[in-house]
C-alpha positions, 0 to 999 in steps of 0.5 A, a space after each residue: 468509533 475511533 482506532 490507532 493503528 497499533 490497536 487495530 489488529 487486536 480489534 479486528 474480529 470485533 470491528 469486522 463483525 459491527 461495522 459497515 463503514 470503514 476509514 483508513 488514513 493516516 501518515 502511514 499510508 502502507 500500513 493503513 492499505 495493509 490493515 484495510 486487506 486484513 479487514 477484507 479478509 476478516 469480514 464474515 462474508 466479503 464477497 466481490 471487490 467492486 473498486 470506485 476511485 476517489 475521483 468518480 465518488 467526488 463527481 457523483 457522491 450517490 454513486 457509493 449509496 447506489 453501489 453499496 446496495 446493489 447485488 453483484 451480477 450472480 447475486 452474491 454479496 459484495 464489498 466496496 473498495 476506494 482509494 481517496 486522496 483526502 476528503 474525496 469521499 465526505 459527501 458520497 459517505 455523507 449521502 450513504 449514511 443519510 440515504 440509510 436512515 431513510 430507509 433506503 435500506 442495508 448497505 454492503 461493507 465501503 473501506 476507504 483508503 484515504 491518503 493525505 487524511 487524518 482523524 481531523 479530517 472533515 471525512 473523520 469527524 463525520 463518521 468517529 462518533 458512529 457505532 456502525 463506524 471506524 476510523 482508523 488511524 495510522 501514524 508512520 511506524 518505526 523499526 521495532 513496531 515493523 520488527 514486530 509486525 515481521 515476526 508475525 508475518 513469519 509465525 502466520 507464514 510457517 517461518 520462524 525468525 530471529 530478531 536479526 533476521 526480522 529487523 534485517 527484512 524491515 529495513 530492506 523494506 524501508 519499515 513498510 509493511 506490504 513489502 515486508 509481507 513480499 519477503 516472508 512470503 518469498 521465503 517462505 516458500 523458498 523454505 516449503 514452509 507452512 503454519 503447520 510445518 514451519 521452518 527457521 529463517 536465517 541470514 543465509 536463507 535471505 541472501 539465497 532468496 536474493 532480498 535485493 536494495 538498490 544498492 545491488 544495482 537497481 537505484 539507475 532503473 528505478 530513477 529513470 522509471 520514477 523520474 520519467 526519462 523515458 530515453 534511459 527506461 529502455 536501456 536500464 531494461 536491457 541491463 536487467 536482463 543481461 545481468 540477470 536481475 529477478 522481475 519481481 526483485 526489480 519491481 521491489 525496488 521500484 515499490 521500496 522508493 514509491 512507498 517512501 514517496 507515499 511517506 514523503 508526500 504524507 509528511 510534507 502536506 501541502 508543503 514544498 519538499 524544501 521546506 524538510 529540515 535535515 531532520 525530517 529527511 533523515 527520519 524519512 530515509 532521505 540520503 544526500 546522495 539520493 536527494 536530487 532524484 528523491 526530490 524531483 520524483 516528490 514532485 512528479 509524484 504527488 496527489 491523485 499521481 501517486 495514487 495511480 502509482 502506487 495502484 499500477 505497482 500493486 497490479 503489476 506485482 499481481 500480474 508477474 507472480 500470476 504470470 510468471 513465464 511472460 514476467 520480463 515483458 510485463 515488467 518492461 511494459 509496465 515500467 515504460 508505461 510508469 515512465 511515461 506517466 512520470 514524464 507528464 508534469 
């Protein structure tokens, strides 16, 4: 079956309960990762993550079937997470779904992200008439459906918002979701609040949390790390730790400009960046200011790259809020390491 983003949410119990197979693309790339870990959460019994990139499921498309019904290593149940740049994953979901119907027996839970996909794609056609199927699709959000989806965050969190506040962390996540669930879960513990104790959230609570733009400082380190000069990563480091600047804050701006590469990358299909009317780069949150360094990094950054970036950040954001006394070495380390990868067209 086939699902918009908008109605995923309110679908979701029923879709984690029938379906086994799971699509997620679209424009929106945050948006559809974000509703793929709300279905994880919501799967009567998920079990262990066992993550196969897009890559290995081109080169062996029995690998999925193989994986899909394999008992994990203590015999508890498993679900399969990957991340595909378009149609990756058509043959290794083709063989899974024709492998079952001969009888090669139940398979675990597969999500695919799939990026630079749409429902007109080989990958979508192949599974929207299923009824063991989704395919849900997302279209790039505006500011009052991510409002929206911000007071939810804060309801579910404990903290209460206004609309001020609410639209006010949508924009300083550049109206991606993932990063604006980061800020609520700040303040909410910022604020010790839960579901069952919530408290209010204002203006003066984010500021005291330090919800930081890149305008606070941050737009010469994230240019050097995304942009791959290596020679400058080490000094914008420095920087960061004499002013004080918070890892994670710093690692939120890196995330904000490689989410607006991923909307970027999603809007320009196989199109040149100079092919964007102004339009188009204002919608995009293209400023003539940042135009020069946007553009050089869409190019760094495309494909299976930004993949692999988009994957490394969500690690390195793990890693420092699991971590959080070695957080400053983690931050260098990864950051060199992204520059590096950047450096290598």
């Amino acid at each position: 079956m086939k699902v918009r983003g908008n109605e995923f949410a309110a679908k979701l119990q029923g879709l984690a309960k029938d379906c086994s197979i799971f699509f997620f693309c679209g424009q929106d790339e945050a948006g559809a990762s974000a509703a793929a870990r709300e279905l994880v959460a919501a799967l009567p019994d998920a079990g262990e993550r066992v993550e196969i990139p897009g890559a290995e499921l081109r080169a062996d498309p029995a690998r999925l079937g193989d994986e899909a019904r394999s008992s994990s290593l203590f015999g508890d149940t498993r679900h399969i997470w990957s991340r595909v740049a378009g149609d990756e994953a058509h043959a290794a979901l083709e063989t899974l779904i024709k492998t079952g119907e001969m009888g090669a027996g139940e398979a675990c839970p597969v999500i695919v992200v799939a990026t630079s996909a749409t429902d007109k794609s080989r990958t979508a056609k192949l599974l929207e008439k299923r009824k063991d199927a989704v395919v849900a699709m997302f279209y790039p959000p505006d500011l009052r459906s991510v409002t929206q989806s911000v007071r939810a965050m804060g309801d579910a969190a404990g903290v209460r918002l206004d609309q001020a506040v609410a639209e006010r962390i949508a924009r300083g996540a550049n109206l991606d979701v993932r990063l604006a669930q980061s800020e609520v879960t700040k303040l909410a513990t910022y604020l010790d609040a839960t579901a069952q104790s919530p408290r209010p959230g204002t203006m003066e609570h984010l500021d005291a949390i330090g919800a930081a733009s890149e305008e606070d400082g941050f737009a010469s380190l994230v240019n050097a790390v995304l942009g791959g000069q290596t020679g400058k990563v080490g000094g914008e480091i420095a920087r960061m730790k004499q002013v004080g600047l918070n890892p994670v804050g710093t690692l939120l701006a890196i995330e904000r400009r490689a989410a607006q590469l991923a909307r970027i990358s999603a809007a320009l299909g196989n199109r040149r960046y100079q092919d964007l009317d102004k339009g188009q780069k204002a919608r995009l949150g293209i400023f003539w200011k940042e135009e020069r360094d946007i553009a050089d990094q869409v190019n760094r950054w495309r494909g299976p790259k930004l993949d692999r970036l988009t994957n490394g950040l969500t690690k390195l954001h793990r890693d420092l809020l699991s971590n959080s006394q070695a957080a400053e070495l983690l931050l260098a380390q990864g950051l060199t390491n992204l520059a590096r990868l950047a450096a290598r067209r």
